[in-house]
OpenMM code with the backbone's topology and positions (N, CA, C; nanometers):
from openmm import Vec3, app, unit

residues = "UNK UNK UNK UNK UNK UNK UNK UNK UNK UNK UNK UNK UNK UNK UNK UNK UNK UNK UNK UNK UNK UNK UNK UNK UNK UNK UNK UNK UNK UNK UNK UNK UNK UNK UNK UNK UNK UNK UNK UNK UNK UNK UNK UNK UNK UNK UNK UNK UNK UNK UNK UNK UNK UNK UNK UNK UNK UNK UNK UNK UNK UNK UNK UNK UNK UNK UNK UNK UNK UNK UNK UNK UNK UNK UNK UNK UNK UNK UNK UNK UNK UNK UNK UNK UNK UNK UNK UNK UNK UNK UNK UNK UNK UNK UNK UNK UNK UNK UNK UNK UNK UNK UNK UNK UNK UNK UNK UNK UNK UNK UNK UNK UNK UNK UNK UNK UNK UNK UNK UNK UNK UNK UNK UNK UNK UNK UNK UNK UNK UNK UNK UNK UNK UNK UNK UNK UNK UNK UNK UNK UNK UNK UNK UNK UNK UNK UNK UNK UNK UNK UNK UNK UNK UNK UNK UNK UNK UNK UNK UNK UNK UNK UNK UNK UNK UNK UNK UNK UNK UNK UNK UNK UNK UNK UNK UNK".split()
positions = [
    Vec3(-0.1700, -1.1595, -1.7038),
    Vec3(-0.1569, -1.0214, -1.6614),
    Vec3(-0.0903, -1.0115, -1.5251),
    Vec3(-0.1186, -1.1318, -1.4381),
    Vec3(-0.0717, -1.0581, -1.3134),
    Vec3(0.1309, -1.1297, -1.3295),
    Vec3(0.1544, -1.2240, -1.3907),
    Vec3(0.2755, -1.2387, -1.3848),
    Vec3(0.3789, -1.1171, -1.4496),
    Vec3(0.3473, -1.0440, -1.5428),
    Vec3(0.3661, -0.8903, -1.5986),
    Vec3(0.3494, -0.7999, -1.5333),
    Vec3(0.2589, -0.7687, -1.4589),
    Vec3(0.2060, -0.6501, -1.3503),
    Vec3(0.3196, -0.6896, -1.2511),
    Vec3(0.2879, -0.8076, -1.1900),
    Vec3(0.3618, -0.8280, -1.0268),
    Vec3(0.5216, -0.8292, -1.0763),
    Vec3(0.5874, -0.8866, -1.2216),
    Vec3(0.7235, -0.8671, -1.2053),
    Vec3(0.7729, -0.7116, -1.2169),
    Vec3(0.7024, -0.6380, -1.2522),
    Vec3(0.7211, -0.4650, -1.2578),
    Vec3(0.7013, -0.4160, -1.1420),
    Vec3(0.5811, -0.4775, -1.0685),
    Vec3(0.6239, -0.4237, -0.9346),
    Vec3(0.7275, -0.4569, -0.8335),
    Vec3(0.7519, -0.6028, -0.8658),
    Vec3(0.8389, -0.6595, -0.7505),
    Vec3(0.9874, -0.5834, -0.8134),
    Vec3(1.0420, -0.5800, -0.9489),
    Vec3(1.1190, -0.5089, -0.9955),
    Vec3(1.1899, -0.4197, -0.9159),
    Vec3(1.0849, -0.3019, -0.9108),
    Vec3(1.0763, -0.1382, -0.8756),
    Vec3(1.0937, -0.1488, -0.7884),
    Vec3(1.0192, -0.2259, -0.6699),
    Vec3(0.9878, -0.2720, -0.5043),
    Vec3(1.1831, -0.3231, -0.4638),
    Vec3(1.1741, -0.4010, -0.5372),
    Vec3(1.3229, -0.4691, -0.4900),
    Vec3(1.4273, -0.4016, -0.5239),
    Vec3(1.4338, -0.2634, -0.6267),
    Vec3(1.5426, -0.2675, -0.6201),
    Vec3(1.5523, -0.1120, -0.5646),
    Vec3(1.4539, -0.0843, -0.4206),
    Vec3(1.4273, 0.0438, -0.3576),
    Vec3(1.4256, -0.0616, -0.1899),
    Vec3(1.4374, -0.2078, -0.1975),
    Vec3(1.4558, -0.2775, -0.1038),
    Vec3(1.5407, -0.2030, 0.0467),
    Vec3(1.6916, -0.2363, -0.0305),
    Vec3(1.8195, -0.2299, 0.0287),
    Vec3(1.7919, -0.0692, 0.1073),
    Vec3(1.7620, 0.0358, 0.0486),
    Vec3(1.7587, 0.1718, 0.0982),
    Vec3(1.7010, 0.1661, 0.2078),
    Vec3(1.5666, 0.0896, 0.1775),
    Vec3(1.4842, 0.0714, 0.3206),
    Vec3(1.5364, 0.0583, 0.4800),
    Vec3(1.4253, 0.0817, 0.5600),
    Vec3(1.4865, 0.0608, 0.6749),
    Vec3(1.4894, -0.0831, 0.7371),
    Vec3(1.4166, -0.1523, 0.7078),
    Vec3(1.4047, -0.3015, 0.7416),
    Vec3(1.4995, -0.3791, 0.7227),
    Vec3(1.4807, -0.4974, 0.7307),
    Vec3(1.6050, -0.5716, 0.7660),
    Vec3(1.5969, -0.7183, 0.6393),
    Vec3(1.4879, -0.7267, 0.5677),
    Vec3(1.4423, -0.8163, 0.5095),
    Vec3(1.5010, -0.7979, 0.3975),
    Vec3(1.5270, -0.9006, 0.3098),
    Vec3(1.6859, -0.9514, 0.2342),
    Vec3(1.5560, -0.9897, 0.1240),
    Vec3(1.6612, -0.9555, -0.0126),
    Vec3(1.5843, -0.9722, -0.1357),
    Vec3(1.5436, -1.0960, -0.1960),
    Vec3(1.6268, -1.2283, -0.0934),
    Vec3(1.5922, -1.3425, -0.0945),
    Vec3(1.4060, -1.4021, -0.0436),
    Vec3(1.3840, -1.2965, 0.0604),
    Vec3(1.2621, -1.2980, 0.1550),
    Vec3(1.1582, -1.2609, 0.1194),
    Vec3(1.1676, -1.1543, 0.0698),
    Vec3(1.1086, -1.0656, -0.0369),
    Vec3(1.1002, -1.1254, -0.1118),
    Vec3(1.1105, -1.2070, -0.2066),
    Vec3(1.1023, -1.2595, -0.3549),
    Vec3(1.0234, -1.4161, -0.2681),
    Vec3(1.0694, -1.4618, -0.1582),
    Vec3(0.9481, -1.6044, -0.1510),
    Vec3(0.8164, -1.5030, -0.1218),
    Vec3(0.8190, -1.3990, 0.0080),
    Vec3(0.6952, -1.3506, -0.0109),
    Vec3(0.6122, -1.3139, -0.0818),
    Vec3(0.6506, -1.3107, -0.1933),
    Vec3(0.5600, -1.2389, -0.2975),
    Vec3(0.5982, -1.3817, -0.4207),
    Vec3(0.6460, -1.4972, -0.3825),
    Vec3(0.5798, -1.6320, -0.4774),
    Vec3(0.4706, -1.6900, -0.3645),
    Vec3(0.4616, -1.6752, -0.2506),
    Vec3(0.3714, -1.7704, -0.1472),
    Vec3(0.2520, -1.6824, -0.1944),
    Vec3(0.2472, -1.5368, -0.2150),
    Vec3(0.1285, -1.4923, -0.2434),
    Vec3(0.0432, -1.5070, -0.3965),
    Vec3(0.1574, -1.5186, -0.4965),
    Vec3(0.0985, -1.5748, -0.6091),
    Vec3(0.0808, -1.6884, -0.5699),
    Vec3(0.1360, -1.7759, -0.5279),
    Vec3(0.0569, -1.9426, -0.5010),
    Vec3(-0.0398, -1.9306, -0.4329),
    Vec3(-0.0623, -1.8641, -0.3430),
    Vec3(-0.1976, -1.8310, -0.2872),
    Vec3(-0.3163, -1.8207, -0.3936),
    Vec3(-0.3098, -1.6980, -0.4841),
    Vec3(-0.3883, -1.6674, -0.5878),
    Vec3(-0.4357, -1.7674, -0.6349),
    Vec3(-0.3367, -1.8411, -0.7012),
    Vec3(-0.3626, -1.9612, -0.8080),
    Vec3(-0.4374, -2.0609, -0.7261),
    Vec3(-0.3674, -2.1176, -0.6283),
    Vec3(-0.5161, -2.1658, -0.5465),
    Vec3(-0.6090, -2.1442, -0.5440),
    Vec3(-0.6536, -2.0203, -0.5276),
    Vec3(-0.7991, -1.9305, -0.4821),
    Vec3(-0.8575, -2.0081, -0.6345),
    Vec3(-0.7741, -1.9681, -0.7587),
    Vec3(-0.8561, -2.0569, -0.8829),
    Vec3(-0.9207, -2.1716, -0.9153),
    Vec3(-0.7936, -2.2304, -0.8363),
    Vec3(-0.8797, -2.4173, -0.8343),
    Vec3(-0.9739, -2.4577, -0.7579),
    Vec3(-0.9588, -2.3468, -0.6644),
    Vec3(-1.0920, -2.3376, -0.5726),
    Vec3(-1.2048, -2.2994, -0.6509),
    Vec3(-1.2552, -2.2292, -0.7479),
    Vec3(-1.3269, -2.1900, -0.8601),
    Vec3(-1.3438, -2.0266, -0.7839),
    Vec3(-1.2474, -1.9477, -0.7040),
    Vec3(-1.2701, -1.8537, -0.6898),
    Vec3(-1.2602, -1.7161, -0.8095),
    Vec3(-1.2890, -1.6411, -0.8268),
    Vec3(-1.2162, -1.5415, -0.9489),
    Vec3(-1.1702, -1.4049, -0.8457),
    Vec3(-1.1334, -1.3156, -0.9799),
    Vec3(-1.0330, -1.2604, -0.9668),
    Vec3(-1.1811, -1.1023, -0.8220),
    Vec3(-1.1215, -1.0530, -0.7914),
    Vec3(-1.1548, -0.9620, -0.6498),
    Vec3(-1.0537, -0.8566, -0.6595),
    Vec3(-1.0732, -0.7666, -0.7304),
    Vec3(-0.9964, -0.6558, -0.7433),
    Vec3(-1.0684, -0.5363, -0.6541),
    Vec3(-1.1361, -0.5726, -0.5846),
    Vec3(-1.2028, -0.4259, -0.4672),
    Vec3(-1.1151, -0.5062, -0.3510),
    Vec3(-1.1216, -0.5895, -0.3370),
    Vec3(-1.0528, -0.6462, -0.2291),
    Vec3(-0.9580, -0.5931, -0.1424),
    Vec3(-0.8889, -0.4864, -0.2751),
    Vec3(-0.7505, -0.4556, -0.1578),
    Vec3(-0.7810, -0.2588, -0.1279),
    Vec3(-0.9462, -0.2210, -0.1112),
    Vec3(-0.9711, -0.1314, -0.0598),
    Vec3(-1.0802, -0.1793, 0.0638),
    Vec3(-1.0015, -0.2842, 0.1482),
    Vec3(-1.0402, -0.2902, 0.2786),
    Vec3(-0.9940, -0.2235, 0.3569),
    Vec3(-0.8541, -0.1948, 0.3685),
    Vec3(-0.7651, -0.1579, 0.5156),
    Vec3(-0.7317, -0.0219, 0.4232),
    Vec3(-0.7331, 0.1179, 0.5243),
    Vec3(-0.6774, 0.2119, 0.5382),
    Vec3(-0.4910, 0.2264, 0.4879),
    Vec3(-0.4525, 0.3546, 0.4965),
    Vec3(-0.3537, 0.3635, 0.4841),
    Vec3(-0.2756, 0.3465, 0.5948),
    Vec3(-0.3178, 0.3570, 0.7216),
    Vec3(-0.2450, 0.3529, 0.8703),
    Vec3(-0.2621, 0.2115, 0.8998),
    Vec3(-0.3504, 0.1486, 0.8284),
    Vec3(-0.3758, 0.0132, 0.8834),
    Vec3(-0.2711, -0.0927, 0.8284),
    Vec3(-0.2317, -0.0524, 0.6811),
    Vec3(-0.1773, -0.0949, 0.5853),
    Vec3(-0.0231, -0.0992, 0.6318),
    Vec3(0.0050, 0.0547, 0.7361),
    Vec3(0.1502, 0.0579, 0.7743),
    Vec3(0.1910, 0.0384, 0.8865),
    Vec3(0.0792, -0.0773, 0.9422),
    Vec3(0.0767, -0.1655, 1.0954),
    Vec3(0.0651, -0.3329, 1.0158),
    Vec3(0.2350, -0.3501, 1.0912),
    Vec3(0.3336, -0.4753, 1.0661),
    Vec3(0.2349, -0.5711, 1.1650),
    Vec3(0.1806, -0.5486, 1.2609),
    Vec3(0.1043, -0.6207, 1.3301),
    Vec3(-0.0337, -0.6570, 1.2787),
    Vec3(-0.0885, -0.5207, 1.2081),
    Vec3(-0.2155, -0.5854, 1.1516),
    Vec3(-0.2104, -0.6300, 1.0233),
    Vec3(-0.0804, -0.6011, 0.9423),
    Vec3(-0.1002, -0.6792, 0.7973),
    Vec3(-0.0029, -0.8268, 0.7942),
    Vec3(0.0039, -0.8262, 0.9361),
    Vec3(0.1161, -1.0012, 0.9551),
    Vec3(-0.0636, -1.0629, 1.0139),
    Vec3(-0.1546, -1.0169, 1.0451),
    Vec3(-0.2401, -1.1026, 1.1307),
    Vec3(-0.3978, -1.0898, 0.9971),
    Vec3(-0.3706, -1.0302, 0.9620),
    Vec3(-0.5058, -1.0483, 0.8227),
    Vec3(-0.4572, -0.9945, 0.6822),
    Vec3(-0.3136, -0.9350, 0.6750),
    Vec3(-0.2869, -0.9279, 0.5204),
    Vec3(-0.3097, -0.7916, 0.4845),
    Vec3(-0.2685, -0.7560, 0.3507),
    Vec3(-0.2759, -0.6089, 0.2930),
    Vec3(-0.4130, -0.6256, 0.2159),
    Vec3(-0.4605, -0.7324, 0.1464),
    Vec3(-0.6082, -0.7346, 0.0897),
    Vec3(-0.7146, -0.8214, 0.1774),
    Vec3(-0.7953, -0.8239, 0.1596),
    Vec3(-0.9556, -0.8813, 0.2086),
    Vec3(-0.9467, -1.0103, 0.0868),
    Vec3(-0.8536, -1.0104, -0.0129),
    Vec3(-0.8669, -1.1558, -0.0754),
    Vec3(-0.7032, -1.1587, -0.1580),
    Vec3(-0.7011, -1.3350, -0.1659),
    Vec3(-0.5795, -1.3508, -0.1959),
    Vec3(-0.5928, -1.3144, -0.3788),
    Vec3(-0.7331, -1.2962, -0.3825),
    Vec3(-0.7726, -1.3121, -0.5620),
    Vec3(-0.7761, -1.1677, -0.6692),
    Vec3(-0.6940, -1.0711, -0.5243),
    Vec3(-0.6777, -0.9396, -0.6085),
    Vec3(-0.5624, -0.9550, -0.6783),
    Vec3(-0.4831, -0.8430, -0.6798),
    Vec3(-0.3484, -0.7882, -0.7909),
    Vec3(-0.3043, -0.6391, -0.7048),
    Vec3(-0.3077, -0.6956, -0.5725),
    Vec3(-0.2563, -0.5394, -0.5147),
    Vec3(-0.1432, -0.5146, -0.5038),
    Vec3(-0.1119, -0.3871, -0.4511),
    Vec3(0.0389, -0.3213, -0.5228),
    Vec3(0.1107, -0.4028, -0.3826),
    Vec3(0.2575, -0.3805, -0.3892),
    Vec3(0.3730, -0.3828, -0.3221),
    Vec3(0.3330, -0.3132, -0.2483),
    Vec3(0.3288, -0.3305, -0.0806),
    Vec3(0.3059, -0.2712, 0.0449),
    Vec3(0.4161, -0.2131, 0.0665),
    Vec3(0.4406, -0.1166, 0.0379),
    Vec3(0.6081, -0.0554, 0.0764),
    Vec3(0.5474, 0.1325, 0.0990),
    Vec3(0.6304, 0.1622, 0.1962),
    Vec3(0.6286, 0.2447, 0.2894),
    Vec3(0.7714, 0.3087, 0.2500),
    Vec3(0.7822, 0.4584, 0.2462),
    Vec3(0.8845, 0.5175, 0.2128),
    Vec3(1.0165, 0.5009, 0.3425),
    Vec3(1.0930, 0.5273, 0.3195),
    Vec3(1.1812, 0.5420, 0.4626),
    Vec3(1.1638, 0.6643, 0.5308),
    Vec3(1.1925, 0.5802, 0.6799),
    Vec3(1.1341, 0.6179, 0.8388),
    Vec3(0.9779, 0.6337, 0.8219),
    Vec3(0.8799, 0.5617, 0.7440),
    Vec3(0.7571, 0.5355, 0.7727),
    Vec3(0.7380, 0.3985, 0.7992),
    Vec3(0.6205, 0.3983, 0.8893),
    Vec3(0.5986, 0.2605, 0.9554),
    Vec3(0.5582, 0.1192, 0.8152),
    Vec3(0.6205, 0.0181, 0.8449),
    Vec3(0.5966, -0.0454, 0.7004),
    Vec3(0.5267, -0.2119, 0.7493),
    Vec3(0.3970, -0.2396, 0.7138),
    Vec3(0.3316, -0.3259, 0.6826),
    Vec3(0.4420, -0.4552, 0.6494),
    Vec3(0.3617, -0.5417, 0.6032),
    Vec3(0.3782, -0.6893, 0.5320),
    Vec3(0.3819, -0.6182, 0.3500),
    Vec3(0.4831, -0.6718, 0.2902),
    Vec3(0.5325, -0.6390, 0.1547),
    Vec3(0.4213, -0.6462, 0.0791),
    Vec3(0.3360, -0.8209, 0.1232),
    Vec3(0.2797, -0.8678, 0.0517),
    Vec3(0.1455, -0.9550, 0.1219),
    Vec3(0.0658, -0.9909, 0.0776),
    Vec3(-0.0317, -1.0850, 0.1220),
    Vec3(-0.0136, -1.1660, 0.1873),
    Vec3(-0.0534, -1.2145, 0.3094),
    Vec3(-0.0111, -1.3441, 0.3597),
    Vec3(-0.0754, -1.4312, 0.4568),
    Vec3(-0.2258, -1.3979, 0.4638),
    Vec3(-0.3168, -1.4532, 0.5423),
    Vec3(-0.4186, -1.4253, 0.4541),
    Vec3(-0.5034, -1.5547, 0.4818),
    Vec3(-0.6768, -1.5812, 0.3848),
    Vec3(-0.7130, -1.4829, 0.4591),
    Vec3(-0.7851, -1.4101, 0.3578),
    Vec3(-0.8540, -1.2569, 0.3534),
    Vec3(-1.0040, -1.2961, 0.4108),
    Vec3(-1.0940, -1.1917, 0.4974),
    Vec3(-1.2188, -1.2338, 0.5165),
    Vec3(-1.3203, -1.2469, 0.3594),
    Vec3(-1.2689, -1.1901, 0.2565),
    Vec3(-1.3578, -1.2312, 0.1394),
    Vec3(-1.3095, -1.4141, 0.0924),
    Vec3(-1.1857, -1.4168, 0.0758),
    Vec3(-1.2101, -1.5913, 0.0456),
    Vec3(-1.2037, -1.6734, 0.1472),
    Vec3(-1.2487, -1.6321, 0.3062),
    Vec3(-1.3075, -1.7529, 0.3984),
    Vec3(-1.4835, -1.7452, 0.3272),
    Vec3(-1.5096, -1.6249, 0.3463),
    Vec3(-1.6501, -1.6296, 0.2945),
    Vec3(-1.7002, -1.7135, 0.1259),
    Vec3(-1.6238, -1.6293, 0.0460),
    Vec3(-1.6546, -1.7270, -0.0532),
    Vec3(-1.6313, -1.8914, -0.0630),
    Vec3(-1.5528, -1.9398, 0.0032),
    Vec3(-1.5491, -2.0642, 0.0144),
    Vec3(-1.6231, -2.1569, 0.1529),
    Vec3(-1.6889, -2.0444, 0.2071),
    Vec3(-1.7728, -2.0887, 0.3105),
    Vec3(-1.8904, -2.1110, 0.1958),
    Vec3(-1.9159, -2.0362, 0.1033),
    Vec3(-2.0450, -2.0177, 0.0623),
    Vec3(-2.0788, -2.1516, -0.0239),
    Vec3(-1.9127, -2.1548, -0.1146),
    Vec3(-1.8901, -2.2394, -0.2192),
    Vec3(-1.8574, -2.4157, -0.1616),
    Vec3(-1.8773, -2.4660, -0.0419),
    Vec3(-1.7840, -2.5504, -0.0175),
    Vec3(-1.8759, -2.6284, 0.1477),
    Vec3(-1.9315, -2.5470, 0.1892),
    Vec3(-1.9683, -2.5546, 0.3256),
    Vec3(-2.0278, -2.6607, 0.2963),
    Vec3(-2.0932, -2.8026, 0.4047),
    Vec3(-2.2152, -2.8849, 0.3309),
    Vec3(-2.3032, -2.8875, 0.4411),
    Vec3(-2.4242, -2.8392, 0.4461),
    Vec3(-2.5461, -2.8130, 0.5386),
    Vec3(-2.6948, -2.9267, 0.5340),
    Vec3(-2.6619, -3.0495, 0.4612),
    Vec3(-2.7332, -3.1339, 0.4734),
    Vec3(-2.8388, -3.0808, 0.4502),
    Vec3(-2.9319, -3.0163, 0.4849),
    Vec3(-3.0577, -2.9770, 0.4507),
    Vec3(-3.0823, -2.8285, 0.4652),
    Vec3(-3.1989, -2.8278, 0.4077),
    Vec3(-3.2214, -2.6588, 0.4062),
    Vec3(-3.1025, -2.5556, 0.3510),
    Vec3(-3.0560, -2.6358, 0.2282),
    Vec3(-2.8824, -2.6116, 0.1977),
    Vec3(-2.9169, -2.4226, 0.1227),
    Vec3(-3.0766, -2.4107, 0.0495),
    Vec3(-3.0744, -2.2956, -0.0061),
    Vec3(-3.1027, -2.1411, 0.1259),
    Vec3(-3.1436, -2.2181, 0.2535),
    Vec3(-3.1727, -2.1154, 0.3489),
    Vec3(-3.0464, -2.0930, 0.4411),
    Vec3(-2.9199, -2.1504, 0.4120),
    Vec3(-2.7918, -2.1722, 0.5367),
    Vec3(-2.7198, -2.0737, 0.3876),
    Vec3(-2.7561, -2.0545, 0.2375),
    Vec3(-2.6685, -2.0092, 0.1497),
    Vec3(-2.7195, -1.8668, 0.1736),
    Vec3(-2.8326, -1.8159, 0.1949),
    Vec3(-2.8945, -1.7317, 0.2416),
    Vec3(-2.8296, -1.6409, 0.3028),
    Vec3(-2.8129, -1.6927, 0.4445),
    Vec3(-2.7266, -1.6477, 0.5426),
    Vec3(-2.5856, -1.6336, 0.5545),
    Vec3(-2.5481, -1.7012, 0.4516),
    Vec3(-2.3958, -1.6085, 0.3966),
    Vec3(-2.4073, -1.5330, 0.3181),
    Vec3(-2.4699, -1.5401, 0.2206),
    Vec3(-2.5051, -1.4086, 0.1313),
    Vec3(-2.5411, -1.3338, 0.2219),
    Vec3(-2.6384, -1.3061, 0.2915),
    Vec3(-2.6763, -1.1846, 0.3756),
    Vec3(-2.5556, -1.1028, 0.4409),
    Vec3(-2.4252, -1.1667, 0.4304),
    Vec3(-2.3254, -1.1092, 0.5262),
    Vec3(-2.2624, -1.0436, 0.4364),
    Vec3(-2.2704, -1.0236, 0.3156),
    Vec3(-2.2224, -0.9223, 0.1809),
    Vec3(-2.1943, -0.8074, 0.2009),
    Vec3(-2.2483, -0.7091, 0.2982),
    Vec3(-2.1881, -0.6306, 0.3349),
    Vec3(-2.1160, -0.5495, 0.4504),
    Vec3(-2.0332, -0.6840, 0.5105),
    Vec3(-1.9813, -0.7114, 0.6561),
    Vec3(-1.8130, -0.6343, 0.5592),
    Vec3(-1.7579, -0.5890, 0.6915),
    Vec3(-1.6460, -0.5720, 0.6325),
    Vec3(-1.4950, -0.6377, 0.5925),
    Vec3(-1.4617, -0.6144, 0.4648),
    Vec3(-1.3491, -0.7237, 0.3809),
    Vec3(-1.4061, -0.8161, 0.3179),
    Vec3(-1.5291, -0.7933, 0.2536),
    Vec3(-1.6283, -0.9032, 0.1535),
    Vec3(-1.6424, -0.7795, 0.0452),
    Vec3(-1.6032, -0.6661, 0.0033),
    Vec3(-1.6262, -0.6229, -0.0879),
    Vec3(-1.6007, -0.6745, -0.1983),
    Vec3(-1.6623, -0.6772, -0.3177),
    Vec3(-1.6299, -0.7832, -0.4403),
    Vec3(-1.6349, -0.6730, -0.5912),
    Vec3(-1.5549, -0.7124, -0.6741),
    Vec3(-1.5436, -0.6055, -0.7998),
    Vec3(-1.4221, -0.7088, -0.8653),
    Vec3(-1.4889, -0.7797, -0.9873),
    Vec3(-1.4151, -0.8847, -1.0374),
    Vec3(-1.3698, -0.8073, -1.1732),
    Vec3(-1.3109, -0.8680, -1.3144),
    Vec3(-1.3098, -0.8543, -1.4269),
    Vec3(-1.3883, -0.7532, -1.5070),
    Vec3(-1.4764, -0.7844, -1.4767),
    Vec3(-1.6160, -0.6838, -1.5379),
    Vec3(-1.6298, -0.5631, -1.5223),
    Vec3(-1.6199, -0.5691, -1.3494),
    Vec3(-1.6239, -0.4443, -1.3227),
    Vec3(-1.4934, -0.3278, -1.3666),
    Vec3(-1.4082, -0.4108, -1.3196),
    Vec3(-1.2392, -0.3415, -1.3493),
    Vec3(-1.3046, -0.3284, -1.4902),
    Vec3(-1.3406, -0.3322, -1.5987),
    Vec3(-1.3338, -0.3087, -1.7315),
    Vec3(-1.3997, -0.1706, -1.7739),
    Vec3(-1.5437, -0.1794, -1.6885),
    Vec3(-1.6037, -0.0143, -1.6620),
    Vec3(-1.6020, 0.0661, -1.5955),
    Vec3(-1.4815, 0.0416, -1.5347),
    Vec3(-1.4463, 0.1764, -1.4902),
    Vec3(-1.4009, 0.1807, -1.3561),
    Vec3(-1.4964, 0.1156, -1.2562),
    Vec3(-1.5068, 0.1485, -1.1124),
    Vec3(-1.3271, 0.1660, -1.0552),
    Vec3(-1.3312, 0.2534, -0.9909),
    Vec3(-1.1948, 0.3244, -0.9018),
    Vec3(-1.1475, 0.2137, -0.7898),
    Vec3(-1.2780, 0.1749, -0.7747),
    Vec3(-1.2599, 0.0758, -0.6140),
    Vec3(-1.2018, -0.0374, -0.7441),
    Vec3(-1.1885, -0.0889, -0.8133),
    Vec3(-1.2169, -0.2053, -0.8435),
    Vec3(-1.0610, -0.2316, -1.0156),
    Vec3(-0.9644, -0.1948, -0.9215),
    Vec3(-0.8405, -0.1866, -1.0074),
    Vec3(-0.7451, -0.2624, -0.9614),
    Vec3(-0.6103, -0.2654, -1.0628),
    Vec3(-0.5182, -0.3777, -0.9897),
    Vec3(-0.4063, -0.3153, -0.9865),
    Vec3(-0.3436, -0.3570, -0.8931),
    Vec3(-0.2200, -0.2472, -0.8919),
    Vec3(-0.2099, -0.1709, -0.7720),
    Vec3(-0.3254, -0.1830, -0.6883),
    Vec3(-0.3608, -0.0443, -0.5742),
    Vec3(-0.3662, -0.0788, -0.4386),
    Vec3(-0.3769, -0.0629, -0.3547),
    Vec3(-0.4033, -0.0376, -0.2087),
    Vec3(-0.4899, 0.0142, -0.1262),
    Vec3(-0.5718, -0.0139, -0.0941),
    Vec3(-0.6189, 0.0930, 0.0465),
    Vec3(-0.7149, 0.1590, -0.0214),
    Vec3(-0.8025, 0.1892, 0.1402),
    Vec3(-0.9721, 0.2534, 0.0723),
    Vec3(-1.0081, 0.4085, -0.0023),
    Vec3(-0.8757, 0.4466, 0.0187),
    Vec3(-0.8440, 0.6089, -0.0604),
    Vec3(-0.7428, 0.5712, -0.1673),
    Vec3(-0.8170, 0.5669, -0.2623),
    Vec3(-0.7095, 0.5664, -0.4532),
    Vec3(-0.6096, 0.7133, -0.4013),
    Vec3(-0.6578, 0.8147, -0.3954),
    Vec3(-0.5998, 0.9009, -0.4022),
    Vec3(-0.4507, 0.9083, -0.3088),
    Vec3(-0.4801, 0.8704, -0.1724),
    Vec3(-0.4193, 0.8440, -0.0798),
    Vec3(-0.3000, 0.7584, -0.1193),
    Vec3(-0.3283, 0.6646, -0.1997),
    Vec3(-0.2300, 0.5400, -0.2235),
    Vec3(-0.1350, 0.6083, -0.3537),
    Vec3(-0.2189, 0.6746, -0.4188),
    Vec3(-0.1479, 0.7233, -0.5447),
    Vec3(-0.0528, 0.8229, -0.4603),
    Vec3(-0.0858, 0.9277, -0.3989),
    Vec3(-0.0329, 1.0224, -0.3010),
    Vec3(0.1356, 0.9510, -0.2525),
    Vec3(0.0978, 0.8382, -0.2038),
    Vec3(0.2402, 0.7513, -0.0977),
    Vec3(0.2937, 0.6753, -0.2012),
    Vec3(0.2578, 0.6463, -0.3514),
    Vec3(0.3796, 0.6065, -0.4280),
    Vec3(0.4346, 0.6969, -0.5113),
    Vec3(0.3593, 0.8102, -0.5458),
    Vec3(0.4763, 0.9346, -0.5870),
    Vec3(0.5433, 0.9895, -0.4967),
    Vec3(0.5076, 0.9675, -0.3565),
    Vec3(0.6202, 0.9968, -0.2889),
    Vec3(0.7403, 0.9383, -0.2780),
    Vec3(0.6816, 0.8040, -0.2937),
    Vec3(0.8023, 0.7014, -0.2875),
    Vec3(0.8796, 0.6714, -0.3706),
    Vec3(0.8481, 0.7125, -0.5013),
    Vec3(0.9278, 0.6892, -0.6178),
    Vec3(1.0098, 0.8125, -0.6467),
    Vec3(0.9277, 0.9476, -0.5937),
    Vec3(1.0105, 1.0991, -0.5794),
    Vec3(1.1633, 1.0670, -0.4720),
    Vec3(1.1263, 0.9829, -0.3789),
    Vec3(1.2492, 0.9711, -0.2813),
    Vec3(1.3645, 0.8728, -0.3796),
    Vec3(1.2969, 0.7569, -0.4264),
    Vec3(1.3461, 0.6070, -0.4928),
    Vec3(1.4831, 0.6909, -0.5868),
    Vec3(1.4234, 0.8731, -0.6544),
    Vec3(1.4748, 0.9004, -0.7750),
    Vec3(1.5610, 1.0134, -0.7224),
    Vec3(1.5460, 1.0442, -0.5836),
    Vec3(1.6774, 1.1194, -0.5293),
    Vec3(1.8554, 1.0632, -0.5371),
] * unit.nanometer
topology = app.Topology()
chain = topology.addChain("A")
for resn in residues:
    res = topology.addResidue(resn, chain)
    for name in ("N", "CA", "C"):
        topology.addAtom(name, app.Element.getBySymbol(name[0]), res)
């Protein structure tokens, strides 16, 4: 699913590239968004799964700060399916794509991986307890199946509505 999903988005994304205001070449664009599927697939062999709430950590203003999505990324995990970070023209524009370990898979692989010599079930404890720190939100397969809004692929940011809002805009401009 996500090699089908992500080539429709990168598609659409790339070929609304060039209009943009940035300076980043469709060559750049296309490794950024394979370093982030290799990311993913990692997260697997790690025995991580899929984190589709993940990419309703960061806001929409947060999302269109190049400084804060170059220093922690557009999702909270590399194990979502979030959309193309693209920003209409003359709006401020983020990182395209994923590109720093999200605070949900330092945690899960703190949880999964850490070795505490003793007292190993009271040190697992205390990462679980941090479950609801922020960018650990979790909504895998299951959930995406019944329903939950937070917990889709394809999306962005902690307002669905908001995100839906900035790609009909962007595709209203894409079709001028």
């Amino acid at each position: 699913m996500m090699g089908s999903g992500r080539a429709y988005q990168v598609a659409a994304a790339a070929a609304l590239l060039p209009m943009l205001d940035g300076d980043m070449t469709r060559q750049e664009f296309l490794e950024t968004m394979i370093t982030e599927v290799t990311a993913h697939e990692i997260g697997h062999t790690l025995g991580l799964r899929h984190n589709f709430k993940a990419s309703t950590w960061l806001d929409m203003e947060e999302l269109a700060n190049d400084e804060q999505t170059s220093l922690h990324g557009t999702s909270g995990s590399f194990m979502d399916y979030p959309a193309v970070n693209m920003a209409a023209p003359g709006e401020p524009q983020g990182e395209y794509f994923q590109s720093a370990v999200g605070p949900y898979d330092m945690w899960a692989i703190e949880y999964g991986y850490k070795e505490f010599g003793s007292n190993e079930d009271k040190h697992l404890e205390k990462i679980a307890a941090r479950s609801q720190d922020p960018g650990l939100d979790f909504g895998t397969d299951e959930d995406s199946f019944i329903g939950d809004p937070y917990t889709t692929v394809w999306d962005l940011g902690k307002d669905p509505i908001a995100f839906a809002e900035s790609q009909l805009a962007l595709a209203d401009w894409g079709m001028e």
